[in-house]
BAROVEX-464858 format. One line per 10 residues: number of its first residue (from 0); for each residue x, y, z of C-alpha. Coordinates in steps of 0.1 Angstrom, whole numbers. Example, Ala and Ser with C-alpha at 12.3 -4.5 7.8 and 13.67 -1.06 7.14 Angstrom:
BEGIN
0 = 123,-45,78 ~ 137,-11,71 $
***
This chain:
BEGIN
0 = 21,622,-397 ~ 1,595,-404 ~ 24,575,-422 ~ 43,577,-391 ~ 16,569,-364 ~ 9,539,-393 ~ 48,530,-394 ~ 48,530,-349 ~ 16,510,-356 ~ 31,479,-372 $
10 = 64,483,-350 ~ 45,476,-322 ~ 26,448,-341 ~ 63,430,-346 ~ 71,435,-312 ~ 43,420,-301 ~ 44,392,-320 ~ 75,388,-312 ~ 71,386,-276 ~ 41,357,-284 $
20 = 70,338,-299 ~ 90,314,-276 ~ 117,319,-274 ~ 133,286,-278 ~ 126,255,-285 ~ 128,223,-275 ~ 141,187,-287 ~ 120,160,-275 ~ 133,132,-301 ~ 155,118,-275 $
30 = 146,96,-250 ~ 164,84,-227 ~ 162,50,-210 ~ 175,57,-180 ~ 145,65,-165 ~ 113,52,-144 ~ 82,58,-128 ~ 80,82,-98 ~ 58,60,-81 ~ 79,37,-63 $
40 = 53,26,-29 ~ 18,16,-36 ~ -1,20,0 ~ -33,3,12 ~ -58,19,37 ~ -92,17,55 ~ -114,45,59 ~ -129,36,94 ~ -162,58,83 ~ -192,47,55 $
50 = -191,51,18 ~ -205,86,17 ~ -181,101,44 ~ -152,83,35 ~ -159,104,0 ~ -170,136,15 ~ -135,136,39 ~ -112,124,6 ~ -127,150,-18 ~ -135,183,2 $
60 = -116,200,26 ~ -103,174,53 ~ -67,177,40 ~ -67,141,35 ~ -69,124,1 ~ -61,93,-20 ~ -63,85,-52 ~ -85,57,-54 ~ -112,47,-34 ~ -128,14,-31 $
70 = -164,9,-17 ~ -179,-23,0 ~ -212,-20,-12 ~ -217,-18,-41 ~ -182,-26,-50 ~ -170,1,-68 ~ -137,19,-79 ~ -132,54,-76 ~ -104,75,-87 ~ -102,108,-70 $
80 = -64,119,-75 ~ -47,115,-106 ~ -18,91,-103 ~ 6,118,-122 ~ 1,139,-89 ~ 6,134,-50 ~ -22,126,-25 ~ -22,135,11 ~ -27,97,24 ~ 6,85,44 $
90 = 18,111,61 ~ 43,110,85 ~ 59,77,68 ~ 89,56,70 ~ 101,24,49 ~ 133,7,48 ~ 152,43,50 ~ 127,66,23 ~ 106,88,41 ~ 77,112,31 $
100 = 64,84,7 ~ 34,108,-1 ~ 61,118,-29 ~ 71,85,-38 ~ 32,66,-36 ~ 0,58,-51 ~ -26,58,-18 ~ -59,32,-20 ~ -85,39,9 ~ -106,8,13 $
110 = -144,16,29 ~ -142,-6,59 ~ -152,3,94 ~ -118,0,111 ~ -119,-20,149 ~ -142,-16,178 ~ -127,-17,212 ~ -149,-39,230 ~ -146,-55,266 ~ -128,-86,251 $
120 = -106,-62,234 ~ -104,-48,196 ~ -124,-67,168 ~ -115,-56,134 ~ -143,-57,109 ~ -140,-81,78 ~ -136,-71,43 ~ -161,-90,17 ~ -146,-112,-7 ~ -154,-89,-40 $
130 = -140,-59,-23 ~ -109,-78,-18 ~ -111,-94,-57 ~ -116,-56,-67 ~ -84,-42,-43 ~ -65,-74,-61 ~ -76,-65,-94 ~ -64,-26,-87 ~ -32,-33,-74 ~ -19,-56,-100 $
140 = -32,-28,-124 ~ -15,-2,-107 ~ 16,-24,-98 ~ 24,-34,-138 ~ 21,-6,-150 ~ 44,15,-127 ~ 67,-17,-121 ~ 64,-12,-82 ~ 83,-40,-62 ~ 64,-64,-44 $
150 = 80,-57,-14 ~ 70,-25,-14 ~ 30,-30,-15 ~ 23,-20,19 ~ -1,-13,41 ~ -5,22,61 ~ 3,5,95 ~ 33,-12,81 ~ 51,29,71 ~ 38,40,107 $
160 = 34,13,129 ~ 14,27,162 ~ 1,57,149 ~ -20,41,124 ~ -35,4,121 ~ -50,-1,85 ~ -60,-21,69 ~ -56,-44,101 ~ -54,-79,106 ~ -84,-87,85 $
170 = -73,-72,54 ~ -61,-108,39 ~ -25,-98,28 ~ -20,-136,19 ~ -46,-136,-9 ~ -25,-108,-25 ~ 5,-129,-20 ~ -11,-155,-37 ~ -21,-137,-65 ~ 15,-133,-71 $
180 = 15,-92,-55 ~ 38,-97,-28 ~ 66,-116,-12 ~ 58,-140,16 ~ 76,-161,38 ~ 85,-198,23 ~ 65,-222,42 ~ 90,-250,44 ~ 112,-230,55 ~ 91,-212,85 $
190 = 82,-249,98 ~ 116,-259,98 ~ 126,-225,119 ~ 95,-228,140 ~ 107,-263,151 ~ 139,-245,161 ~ 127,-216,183 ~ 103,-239,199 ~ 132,-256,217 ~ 162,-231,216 $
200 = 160,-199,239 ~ 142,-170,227 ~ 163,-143,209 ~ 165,-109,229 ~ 156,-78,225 ~ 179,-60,203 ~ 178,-91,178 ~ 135,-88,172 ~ 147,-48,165 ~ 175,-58,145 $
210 = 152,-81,128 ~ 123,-54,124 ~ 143,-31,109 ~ 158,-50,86 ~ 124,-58,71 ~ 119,-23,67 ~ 100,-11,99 ~ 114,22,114 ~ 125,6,147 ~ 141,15,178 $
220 = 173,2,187 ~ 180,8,223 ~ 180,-30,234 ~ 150,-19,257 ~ 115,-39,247 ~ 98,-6,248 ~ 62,4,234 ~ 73,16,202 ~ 89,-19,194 ~ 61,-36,207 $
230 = 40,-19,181 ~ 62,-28,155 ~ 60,-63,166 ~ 22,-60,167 ~ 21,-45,129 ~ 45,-72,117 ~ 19,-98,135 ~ -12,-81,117 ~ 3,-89,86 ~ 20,-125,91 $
240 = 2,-136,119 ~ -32,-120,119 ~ -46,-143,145 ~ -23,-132,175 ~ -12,-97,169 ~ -3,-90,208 ~ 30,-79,199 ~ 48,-99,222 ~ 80,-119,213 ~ 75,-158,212 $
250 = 90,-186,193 ~ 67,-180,163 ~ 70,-144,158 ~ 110,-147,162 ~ 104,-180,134 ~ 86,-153,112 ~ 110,-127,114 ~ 141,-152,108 ~ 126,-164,77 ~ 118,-130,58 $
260 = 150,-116,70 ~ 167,-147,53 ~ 177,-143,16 ~ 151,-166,-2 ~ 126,-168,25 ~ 101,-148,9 ~ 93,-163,-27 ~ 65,-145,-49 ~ 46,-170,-64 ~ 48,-176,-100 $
270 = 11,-160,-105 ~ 32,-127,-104 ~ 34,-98,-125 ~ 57,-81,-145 ~ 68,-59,-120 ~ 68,-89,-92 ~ 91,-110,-122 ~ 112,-81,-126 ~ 120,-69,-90 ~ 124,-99,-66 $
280 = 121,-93,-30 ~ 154,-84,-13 ~ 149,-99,15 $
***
């Protein structure tokens, strides 16, 4: 009897070890190179609230993260999301035909206080000069080493243009441009077409949507100027022409759009990285 219960004993040891045993294995001396990063978008934000909420709403439970944060004062990087996983920054999101870019996107919330709507109309605070050396230095980090194209450095307004303005016309997209981040419209070229819609007629309605959309913006295309197309014209403005960002069609604005919509109008400088080297703007 006992060398029985013994004998049941060690049949269950076998079985159990046995079950602790995968079942398989796998070969991982293969690689293929057909392969790259996940992470095709790389989004820039502003938090419209102080350092300490700004971390409080990205952390806890305001269903609303990033994965890096960048305060004002002290400057300082934080990385609250690991880059392997998605953040809840963009939303309801559109770009050149992807959508839900929360899947496809590495999020940066810049502390900034957002715009004041004041009785001569919305002033947009400023960004200090080593908060925007710090965003530059993160973004060419993040940029090389997941190969992200220039042209798709972006900023939250530009994948939802109306529902959301940051990082507004005083985030100063042409310092990233000339650290050789993004794309931006050739200047000889942009005086040349400036001269010419100062003295043709000015294009109608469905070409500034045609136009829009072709950069990327989702756009509406019913020939109608309408307010969603006016706040696509108004994001495209914060970006290229900070100073006047009214969203209204003139001669300038049409210029703008003519020129990055032209293949070779928007030239990365040679400051750029790999992934700037490697992926050239399509426009």
């Amino acid at each position: 009897m006992m060398i029985r219960s013994r004998l049941l004993a060690f049949a269950c040891a076998l079985f159990l070890a046995a079950c602790a045993t995968p079942s398989h294995q796998i070969d991982r001396t293969h690689v293929s190179d057909n392969q790259d990063s996940r992470v095709q978008f790389l989004i820039l934000h502003y938090t419209a609230i102080d350092f300490d909420k700004s971390l409080k709403v990205l952390t806890t439970g305001g269903k609303v993260s990033a994965h890096y944060l960048v305060n004002d004062n002290p400057v300082k990087t934080y990385q609250l999301v690991d880059e392997a996983r998605r953040s809840w920054h963009a939303g309801v999101s559109y770009w050149a035909g992807a959508t839900n870019l929360n899947s496809a996107s590495i999020g940066i919330e810049i502390v900034n206080p957002g715009f004041t709507d004041t009785p001569a109309g919305r002033v947009y605070a400023g960004y200090p000069q080593q908060q925007v050396d710090e965003v530059i230095h993160l973004v060419r980090d993040i940029a090389a080493r997941h190969r992200i194209r220039p042209d798709r450095i972006l900023g939250h307004n530009d994948i939802a243009p109306g529902r959301k303005q940051d990082p507004g016309p005083a985030f100063p997209w042409k310092q990233l441009a000339d650290a050789g981040l993004i794309p931006w419209p050739d200047q000889a070229l942009l005086e040349v077409r400036r001269s010419v819609f100062q003295i043709v007629p000015l294009p109608d309605v469905p070409w500034f949507q045609q136009k829009l959309a072709q950069v990327g913006y989702q756009t509406p295309q019913t020939g109608v100027f309408d307010t969603a197309t006016r706040e696509v014209l108004a994001t495209f403005q914060m970006k290229y022409r900070p100073t006047n960002c009214s969203g209204d069609m003139d001669a300038e604005t049409a210029a703008l759009l003519d020129v990055v919509t032209t293949p070779g109008g928007m030239v990365v400088p040679l400051a750029a990285t790999p992934a700037a080297a490697d992926n050239r703007s399509p426009y």
